[in-house]
C-alpha positions as CSV (number, residue, x, y, z in Angstrom):
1,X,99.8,-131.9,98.2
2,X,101.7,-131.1,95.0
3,X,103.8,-128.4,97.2
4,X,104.6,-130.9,99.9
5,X,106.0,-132.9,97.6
6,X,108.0,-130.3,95.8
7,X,109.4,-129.6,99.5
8,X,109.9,-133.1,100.2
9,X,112.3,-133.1,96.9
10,X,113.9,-130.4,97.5
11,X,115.1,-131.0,100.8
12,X,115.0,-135.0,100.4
13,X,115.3,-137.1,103.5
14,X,115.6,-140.4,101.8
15,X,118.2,-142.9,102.0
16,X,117.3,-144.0,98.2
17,X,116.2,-140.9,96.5
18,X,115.5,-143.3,92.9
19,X,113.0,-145.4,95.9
20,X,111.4,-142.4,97.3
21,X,110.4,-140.8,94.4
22,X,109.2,-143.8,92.6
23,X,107.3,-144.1,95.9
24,X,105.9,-140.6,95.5
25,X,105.2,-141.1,91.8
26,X,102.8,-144.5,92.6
27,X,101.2,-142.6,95.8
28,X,99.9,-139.2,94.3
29,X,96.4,-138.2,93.8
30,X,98.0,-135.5,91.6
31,X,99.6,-136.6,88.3
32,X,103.1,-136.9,88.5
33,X,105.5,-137.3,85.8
34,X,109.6,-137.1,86.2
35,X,111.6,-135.9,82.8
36,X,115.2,-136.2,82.3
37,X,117.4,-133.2,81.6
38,X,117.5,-135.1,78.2
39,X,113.7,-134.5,77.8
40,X,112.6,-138.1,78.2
41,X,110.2,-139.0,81.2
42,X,111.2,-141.8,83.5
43,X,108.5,-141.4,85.5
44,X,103.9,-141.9,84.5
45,X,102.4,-141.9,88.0
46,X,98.7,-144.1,88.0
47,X,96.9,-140.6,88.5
48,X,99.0,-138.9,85.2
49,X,97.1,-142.5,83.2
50,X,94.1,-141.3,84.8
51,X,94.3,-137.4,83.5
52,X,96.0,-137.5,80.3
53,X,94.7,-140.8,79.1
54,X,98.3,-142.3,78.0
55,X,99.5,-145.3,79.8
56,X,103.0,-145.6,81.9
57,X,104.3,-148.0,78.6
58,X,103.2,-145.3,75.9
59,X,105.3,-142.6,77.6
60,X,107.7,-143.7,79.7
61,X,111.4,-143.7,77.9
62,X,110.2,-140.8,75.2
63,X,110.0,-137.4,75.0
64,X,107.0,-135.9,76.3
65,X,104.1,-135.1,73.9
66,X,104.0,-131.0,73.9
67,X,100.0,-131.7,74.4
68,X,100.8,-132.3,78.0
69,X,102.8,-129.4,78.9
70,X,101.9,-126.3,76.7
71,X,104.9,-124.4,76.5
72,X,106.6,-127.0,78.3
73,X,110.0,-126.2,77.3
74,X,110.0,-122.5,78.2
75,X,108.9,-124.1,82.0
76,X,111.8,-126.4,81.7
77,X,114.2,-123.7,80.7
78,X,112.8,-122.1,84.2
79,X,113.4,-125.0,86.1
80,X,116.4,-125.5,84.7
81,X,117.9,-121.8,85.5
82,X,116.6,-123.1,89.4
83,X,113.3,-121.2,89.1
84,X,110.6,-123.1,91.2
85,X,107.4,-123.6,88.8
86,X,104.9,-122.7,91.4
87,X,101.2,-123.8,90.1
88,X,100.9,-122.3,86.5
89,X,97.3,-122.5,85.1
90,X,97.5,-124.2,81.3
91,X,95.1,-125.7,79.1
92,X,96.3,-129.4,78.9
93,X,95.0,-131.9,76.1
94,X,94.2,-135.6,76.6
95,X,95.1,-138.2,74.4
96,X,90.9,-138.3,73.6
97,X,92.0,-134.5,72.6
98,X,89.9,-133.7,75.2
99,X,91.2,-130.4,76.7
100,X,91.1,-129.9,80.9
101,X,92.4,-127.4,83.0
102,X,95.3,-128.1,85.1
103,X,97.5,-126.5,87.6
104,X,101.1,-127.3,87.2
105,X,104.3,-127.2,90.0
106,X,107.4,-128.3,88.1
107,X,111.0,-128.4,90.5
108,X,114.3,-129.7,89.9
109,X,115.1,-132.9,92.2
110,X,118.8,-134.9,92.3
111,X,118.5,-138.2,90.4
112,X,121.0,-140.0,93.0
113,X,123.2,-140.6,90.2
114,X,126.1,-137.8,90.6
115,X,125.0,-134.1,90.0
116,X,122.2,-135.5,87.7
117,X,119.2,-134.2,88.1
118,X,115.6,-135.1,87.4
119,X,112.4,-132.5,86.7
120,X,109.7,-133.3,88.6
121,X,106.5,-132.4,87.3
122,X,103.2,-132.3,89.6
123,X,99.9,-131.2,87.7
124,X,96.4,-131.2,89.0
125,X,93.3,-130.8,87.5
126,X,91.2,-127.7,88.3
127,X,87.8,-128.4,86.0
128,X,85.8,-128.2,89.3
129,X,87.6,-125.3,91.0
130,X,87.5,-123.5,87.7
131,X,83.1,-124.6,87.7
132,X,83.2,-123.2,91.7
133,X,85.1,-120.4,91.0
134,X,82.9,-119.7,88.0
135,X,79.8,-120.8,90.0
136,X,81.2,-118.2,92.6
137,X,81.5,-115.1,90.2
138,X,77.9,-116.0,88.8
139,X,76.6,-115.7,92.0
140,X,78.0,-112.9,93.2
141,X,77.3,-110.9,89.6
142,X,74.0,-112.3,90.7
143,X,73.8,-111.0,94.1
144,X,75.0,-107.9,92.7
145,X,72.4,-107.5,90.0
146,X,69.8,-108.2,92.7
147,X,71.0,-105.7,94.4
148,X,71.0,-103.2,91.9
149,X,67.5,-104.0,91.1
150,X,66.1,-104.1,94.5
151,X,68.8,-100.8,95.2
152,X,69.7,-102.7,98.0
153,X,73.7,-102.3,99.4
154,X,75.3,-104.3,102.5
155,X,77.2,-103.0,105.1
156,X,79.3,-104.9,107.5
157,X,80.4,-102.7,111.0
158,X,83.6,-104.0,113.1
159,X,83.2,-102.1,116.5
160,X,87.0,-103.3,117.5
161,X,88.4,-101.8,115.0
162,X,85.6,-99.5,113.5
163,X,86.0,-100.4,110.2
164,X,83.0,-100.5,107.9
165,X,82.5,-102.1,104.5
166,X,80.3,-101.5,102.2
167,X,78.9,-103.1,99.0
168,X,79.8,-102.0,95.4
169,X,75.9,-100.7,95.4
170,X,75.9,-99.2,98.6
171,X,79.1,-97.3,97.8
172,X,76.5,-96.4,94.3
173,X,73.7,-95.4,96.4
174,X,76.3,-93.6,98.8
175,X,77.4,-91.6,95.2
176,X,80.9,-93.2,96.9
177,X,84.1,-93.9,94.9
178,X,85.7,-97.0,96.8
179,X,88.9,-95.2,96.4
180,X,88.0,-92.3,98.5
181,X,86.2,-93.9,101.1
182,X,88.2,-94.3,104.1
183,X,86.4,-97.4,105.2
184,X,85.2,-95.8,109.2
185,X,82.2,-95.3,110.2
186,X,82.9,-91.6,110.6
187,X,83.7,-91.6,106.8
188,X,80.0,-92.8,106.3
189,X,78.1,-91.0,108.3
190,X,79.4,-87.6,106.4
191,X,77.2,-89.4,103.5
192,X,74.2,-89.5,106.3
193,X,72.1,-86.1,106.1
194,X,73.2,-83.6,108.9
195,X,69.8,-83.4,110.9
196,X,69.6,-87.4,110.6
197,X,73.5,-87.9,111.8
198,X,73.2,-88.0,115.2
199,X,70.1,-90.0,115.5
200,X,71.9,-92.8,113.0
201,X,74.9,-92.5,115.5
202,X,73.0,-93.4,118.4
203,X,70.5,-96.3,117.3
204,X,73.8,-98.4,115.9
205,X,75.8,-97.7,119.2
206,X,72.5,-98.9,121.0
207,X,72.3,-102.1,119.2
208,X,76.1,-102.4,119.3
209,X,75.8,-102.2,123.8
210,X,72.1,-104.1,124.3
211,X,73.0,-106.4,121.4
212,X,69.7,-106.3,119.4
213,X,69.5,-106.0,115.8
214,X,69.2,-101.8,114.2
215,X,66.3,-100.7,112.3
216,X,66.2,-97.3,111.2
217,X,65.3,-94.5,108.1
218,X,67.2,-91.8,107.3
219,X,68.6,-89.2,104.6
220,X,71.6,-90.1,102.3
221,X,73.0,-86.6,101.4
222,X,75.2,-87.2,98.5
223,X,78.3,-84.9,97.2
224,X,76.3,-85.1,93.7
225,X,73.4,-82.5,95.5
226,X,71.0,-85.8,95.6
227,X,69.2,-87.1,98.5
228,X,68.0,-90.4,98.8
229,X,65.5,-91.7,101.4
230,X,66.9,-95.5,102.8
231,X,66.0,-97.7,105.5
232,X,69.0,-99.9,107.3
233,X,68.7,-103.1,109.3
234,X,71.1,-104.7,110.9
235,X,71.7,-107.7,113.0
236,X,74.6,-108.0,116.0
237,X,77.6,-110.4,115.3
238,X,79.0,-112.1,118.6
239,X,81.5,-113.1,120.0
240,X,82.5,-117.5,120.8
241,X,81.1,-116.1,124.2
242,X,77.8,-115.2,122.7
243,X,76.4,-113.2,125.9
244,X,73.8,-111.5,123.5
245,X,75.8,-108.0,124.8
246,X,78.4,-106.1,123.6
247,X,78.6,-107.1,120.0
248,X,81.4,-107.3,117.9
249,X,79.9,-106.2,115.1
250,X,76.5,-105.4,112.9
251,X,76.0,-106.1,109.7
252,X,72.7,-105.7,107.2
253,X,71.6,-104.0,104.3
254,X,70.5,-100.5,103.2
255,X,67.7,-99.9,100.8
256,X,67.3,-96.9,98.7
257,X,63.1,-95.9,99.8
258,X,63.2,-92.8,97.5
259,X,60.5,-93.9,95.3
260,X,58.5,-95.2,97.5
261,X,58.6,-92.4,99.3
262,X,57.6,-90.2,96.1
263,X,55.0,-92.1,95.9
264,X,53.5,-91.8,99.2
265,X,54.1,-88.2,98.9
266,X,52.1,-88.4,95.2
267,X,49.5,-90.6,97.1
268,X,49.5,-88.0,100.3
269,X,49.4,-85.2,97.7
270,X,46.4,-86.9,95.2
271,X,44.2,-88.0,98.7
272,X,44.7,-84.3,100.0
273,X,43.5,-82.7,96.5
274,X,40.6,-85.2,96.5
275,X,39.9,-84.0,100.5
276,X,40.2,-80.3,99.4
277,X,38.2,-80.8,96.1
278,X,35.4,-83.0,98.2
279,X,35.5,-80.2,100.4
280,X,35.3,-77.4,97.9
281,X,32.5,-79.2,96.1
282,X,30.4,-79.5,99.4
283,X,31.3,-75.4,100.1
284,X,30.4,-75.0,96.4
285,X,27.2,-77.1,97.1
286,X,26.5,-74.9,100.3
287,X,26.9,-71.6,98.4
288,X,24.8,-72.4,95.5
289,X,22.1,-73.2,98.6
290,X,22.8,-69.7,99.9
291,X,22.9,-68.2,96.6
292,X,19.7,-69.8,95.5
293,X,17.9,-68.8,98.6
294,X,19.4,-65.1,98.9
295,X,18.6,-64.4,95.0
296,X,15.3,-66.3,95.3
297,X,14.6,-63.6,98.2
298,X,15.5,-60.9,96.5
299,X,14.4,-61.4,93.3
300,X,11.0,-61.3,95.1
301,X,11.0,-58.1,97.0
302,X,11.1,-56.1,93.8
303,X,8.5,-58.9,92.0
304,X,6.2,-58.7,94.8
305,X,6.6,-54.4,94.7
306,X,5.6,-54.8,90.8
307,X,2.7,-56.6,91.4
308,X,1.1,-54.5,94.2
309,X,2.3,-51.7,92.2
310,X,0.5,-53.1,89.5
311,X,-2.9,-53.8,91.5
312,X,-2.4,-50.3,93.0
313,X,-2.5,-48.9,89.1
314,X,-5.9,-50.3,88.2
315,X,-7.4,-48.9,90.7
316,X,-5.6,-45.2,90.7
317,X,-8.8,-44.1,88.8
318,X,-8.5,-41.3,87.4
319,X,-6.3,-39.5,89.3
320,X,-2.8,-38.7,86.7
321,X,-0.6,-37.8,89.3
322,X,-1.1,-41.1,91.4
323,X,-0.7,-43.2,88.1
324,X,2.6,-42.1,87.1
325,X,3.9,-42.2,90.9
326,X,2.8,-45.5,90.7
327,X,4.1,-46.4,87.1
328,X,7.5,-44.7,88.3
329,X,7.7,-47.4,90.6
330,X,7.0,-50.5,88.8
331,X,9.6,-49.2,86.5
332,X,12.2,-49.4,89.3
333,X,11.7,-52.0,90.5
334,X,11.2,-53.5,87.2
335,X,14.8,-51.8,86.5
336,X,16.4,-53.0,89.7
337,X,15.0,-56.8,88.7
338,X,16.8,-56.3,85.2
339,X,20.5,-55.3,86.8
340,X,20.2,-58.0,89.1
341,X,19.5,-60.6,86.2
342,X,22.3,-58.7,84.5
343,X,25.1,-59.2,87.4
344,X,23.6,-62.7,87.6
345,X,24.1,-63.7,83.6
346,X,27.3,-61.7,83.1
347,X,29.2,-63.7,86.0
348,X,28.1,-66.5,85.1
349,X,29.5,-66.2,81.4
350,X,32.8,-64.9,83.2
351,X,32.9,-67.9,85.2
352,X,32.4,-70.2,82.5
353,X,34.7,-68.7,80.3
354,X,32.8,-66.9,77.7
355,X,33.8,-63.4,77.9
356,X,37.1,-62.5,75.5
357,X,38.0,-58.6,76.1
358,X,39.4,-56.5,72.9
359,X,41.8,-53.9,74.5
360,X,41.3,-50.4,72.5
361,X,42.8,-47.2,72.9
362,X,40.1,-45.1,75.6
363,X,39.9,-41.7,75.9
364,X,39.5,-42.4,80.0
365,X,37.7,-38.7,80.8
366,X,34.6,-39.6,78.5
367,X,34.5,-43.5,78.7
368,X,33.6,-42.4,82.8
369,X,31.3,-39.3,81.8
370,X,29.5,-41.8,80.0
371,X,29.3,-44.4,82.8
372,X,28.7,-41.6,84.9
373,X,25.6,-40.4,83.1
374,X,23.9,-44.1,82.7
375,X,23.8,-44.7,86.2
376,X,22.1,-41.1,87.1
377,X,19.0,-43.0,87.6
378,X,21.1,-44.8,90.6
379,X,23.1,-42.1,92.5
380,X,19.8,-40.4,93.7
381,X,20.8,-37.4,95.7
382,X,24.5,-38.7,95.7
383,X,27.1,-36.5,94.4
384,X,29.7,-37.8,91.9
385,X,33.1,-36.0,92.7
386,X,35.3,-37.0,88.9
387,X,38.8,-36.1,88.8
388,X,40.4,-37.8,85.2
389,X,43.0,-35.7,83.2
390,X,41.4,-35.8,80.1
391,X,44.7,-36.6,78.5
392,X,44.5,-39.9,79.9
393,X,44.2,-42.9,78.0
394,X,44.0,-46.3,79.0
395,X,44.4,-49.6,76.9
396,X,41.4,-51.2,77.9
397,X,38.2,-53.1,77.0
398,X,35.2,-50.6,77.0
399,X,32.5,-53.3,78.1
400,X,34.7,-54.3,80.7
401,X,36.1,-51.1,81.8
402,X,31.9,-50.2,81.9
403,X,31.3,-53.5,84.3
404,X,34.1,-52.3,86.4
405,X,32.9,-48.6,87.2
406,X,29.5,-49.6,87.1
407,X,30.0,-52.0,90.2
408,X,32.0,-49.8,91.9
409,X,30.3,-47.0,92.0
410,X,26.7,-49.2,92.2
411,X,28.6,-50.4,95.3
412,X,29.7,-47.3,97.1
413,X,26.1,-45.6,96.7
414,X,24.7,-48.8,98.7
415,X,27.0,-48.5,101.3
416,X,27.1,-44.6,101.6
417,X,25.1,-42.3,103.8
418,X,22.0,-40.2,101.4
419,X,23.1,-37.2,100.0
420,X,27.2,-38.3,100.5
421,X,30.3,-37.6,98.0
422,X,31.3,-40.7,95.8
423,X,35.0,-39.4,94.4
424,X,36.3,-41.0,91.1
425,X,40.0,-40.5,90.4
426,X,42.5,-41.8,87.9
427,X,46.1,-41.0,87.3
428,X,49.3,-42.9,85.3
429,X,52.2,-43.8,86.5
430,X,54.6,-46.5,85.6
431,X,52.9,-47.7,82.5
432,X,49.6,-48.0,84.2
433,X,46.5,-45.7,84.8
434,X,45.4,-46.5,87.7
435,X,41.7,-45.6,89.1
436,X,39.7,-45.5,92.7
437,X,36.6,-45.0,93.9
438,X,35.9,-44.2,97.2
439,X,33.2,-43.8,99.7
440,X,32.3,-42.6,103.0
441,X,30.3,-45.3,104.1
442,X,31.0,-47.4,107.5
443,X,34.0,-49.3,105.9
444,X,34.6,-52.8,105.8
445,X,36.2,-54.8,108.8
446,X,39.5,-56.1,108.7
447,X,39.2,-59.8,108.7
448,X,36.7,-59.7,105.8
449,X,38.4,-57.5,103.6
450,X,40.6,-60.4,101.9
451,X,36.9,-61.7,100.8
452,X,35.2,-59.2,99.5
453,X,36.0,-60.1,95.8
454,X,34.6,-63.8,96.4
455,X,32.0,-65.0,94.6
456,X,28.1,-64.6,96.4
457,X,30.3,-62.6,99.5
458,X,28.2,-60.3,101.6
459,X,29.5,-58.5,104.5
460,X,26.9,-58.9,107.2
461,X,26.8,-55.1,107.5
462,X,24.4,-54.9,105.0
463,X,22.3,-51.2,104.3
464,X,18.4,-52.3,105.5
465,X,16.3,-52.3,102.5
466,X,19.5,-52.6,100.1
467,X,19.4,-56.1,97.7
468,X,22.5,-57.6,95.7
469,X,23.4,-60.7,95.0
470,X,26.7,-60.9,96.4
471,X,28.7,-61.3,92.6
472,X,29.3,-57.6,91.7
473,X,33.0,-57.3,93.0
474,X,33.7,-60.6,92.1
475,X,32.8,-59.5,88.4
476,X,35.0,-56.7,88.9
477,X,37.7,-58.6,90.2
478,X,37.4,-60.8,87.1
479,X,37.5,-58.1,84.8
480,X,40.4,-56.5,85.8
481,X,42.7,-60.0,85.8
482,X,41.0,-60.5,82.1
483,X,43.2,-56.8,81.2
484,X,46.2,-57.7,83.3
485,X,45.5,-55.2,85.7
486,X,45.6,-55.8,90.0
487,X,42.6,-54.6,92.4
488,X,42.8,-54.0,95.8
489,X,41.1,-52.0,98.4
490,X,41.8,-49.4,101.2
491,X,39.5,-49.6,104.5
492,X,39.1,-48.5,107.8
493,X,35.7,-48.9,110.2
494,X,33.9,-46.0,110.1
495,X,36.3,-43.9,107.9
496,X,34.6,-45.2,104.4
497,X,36.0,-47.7,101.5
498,X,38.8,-46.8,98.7
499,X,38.4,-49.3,95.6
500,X,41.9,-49.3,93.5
501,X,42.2,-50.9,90.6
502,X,44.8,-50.7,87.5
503,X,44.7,-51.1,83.6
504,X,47.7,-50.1,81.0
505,X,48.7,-47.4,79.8
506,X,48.0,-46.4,76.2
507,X,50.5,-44.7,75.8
508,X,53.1,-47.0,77.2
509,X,51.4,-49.2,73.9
């Protein structure tokens, strides 16, 4: 209004400009006030009592108090020059000293009188546009900050014009910088992850033709090297038509998913450990079944040999020769009852952590003589084929080192033919000694040779008459880790079994 009457003012179509603007002055909504070029105001509308608090009689025919106009006479000197005053924002104070906003429009009118002319000044209060603009920008750093929290950005798509906006946490999620964003929605779906592009393209072109609102999850692939999981829903603007086809545009919101999804992948990841470990508890549970049974059953063979054995000794009479057969026996199987608990109690202090190996320096030639010569009561009519430089020396734990050959070699006179070659063989290379023992027996199939070191294993090849309890290559498998060394094996069906396993070099040391 205050611009209309500026206009009217400057261009006046009154036959009595002193009668039209007194007219103006009494009808305004907006305070107006007329000055002089002197300085003195001739004119107090009813709506200048009404904001300033001064009445027409205290002001009219004297200067204007400065309170009114804050740097009022800089405006003036504006006006004056033929500048139009076009609504200046200044802090006004009332007669009360109350102090109110107000928007100001000062313009130079004629008087009537000659080439005099009159400043007409139009001011409007702006309290409650200042309180809704302020209102505004609360709400929006509101929306804003509910955005960031929720990590929530909106997205408006114009189809005519493909143009998209975004929100200033969308463009944050997108790892955007306003500046550089191009505003398509080509430009946006570089952001989208390649292998989800082309999907994203085609769901909002769907909604955009059948008019029905876009759902969909995809990848955000940022420049930063980040990815962010977000899902994006959108609803179809129309047309005045509104034929529910063809929309103009889609707009909605995108929300960042990337935690949640970690956490369904931690949730996945936690109920599939549970799973495996319920699983490897109830194989665990199984084994100890089969364990319990096979050692029960073998534990008795040689038990029930001892006590006919025994039996058969009291009644040997006399007769020397049958005693000490019969004594010889008992002791065997007495013997064969002892390695078995052995194998039993040293993998079970390997398995719970009890067994701490002291690396020495070993003379490797005589640390195998001497396994050699314990287990001649074993070997039978076996022949043990040795082949270690006796230069060779091996950083090693001589328990362990004795567990390790003991099983071996234990294990390749079970499963070798009477009367066969059993070669043991150590070299260094590389920092490491590394040792084999090999048999001749029927070898060990392919698909089971990746198990032989588990725990209570037994190939179902066993030798008739032939007891373990299935831990003896698992103890040497253990061994061998507790030094740092490797084990493997070499094997093929009918062709006999290589055992390889490796220890460091003393001399690299």
């Amino acid at each position: 209004m205050a611009a209309d009457a500026m206009d009217q003012f400057a261009a006046p179509a009154f036959p009595d400009p002193n009668a039209a603007l007194a007219a103006l002055v009494e009808a305004s909504a907006d305070a107006v006030l007329v000055q002089g070029r002197d300085g003195i105001v001739v004119a107090w509308s009813p709506a200048a009592e009404r904001l300033y608090g001064w009445f027409s009689d205290e002001i009219v025919g004297k200067p204007l108090p400065p309170e009114v106009l804050p740097g009022g006479e800089e405006l003036l000197q504006r006006v004056r020059a033929g500048e139009q005053v076009d609504r200046v924002e200044l802090e006004a104070r009332r007669q009360d000293g109350l102090t109110v906003p107000v928007s100001v429009t000062m313009v130079e009118v004629p008087s009537g009188v000659g080439d005099d002319k009159l400043v007409l000044i139009v001011a409007r209060e702006t309290t409650e546009q200042r309180l809704t603009q302020e209102a505004l920008a609360e709400s929006a750093a509101r929306l804003a900050e509910a955005q960031q929290l929720a990590r929530v950005g909106l997205w408006l798509w114009d189809v005519g014009s493909d143009t998209v906006q975004l929100s200033d946490e969308l463009y944050r999620l997108c790892g955007l910088d306003p500046l550089d964003f191009d505003g398509t929605l080509a430009a946006y779906l570089d952001v989208v992850h390649p292998e989800d592009r082309q999907t994203v393209l085609g769901d909002l072109e769907r909604a955009v033709v059948t008019g029905t609102p876009y759902t969909g999850e995809y990848r955000l692939a940022r420049s930063d090297g980040r990815q962010l999981w977000v899902e994006a829903r959108g609803d179809p603007v129309f047309g005045a038509d509104d034929t529910r086809r063809n929309a103009l545009a889609l707009r909605g919101i995108v929300q960042d998913l990337t935690e949640r999804r970690r956490t369904e992948e931690r949730l996945k990841e936690a109920l599939d450990k549970e799973r495996e470990a319920v699983e490897q508890l109830r194989q665990a549970d199984r084994i100890k079944d089969e364990f319990l049974a096979l050692v029960s059953h073998e534990l008795r063979t040689p038990l029930a040999a001892i006590v006919g054995f025994s039996l058969a000794l009291t009644q040997a009479g006399e007769d020397e020769a049958v005693r000490a057969e019969v004594a010889e026996r008992i002791a065997g199987n007495a013997e064969e009852m002892r390695r078995m608990v052995e194998r039993l109690l040293d993998f079970s202090r390997l398995q719970a952590g009890r067994v701490e190996v002291e690396p020495v320096d070993v003379a490797l030639r005589e640390a195998v003589d001497r396994i050699c010569l314990n287990l001649t009561g074993l070997l039978g009519d076996h022949v043990l084929d040795v082949d270690v430089p006796d230069y060779l020396r091996a950083w090693a734990d001589v328990d362990g080192l004795s567990r390790i050959l003991s099983n071996l070699i234990t294990n390749a006179v079970k499963f070798s033919p009477p009367a066969s070659t059993i070669w043991v063989r150590a070299w260094e290379q590389g920092g490491w000694v590394t040792s084999s023992v090999r048999d001749v027996g029927k070898g060990i199939p392919k698909d089971l040779q990746d198990r032989v070191f588990e725990r209570f294993f037994q190939a179902p090849n066993q030798p008739p008459g032939r007891r373990g309890t299935g831990v003896g290559l698992a103890i040497v498998h253990r061994y061998v880790e507790l030094q740092g060394g490797r084990i493997w094996l070499e094997s093929e069906p009918g062709e006999g079994t290589t055992f390889f396993f490796t220890l460091p070099s003393a001399a690299s040391g």
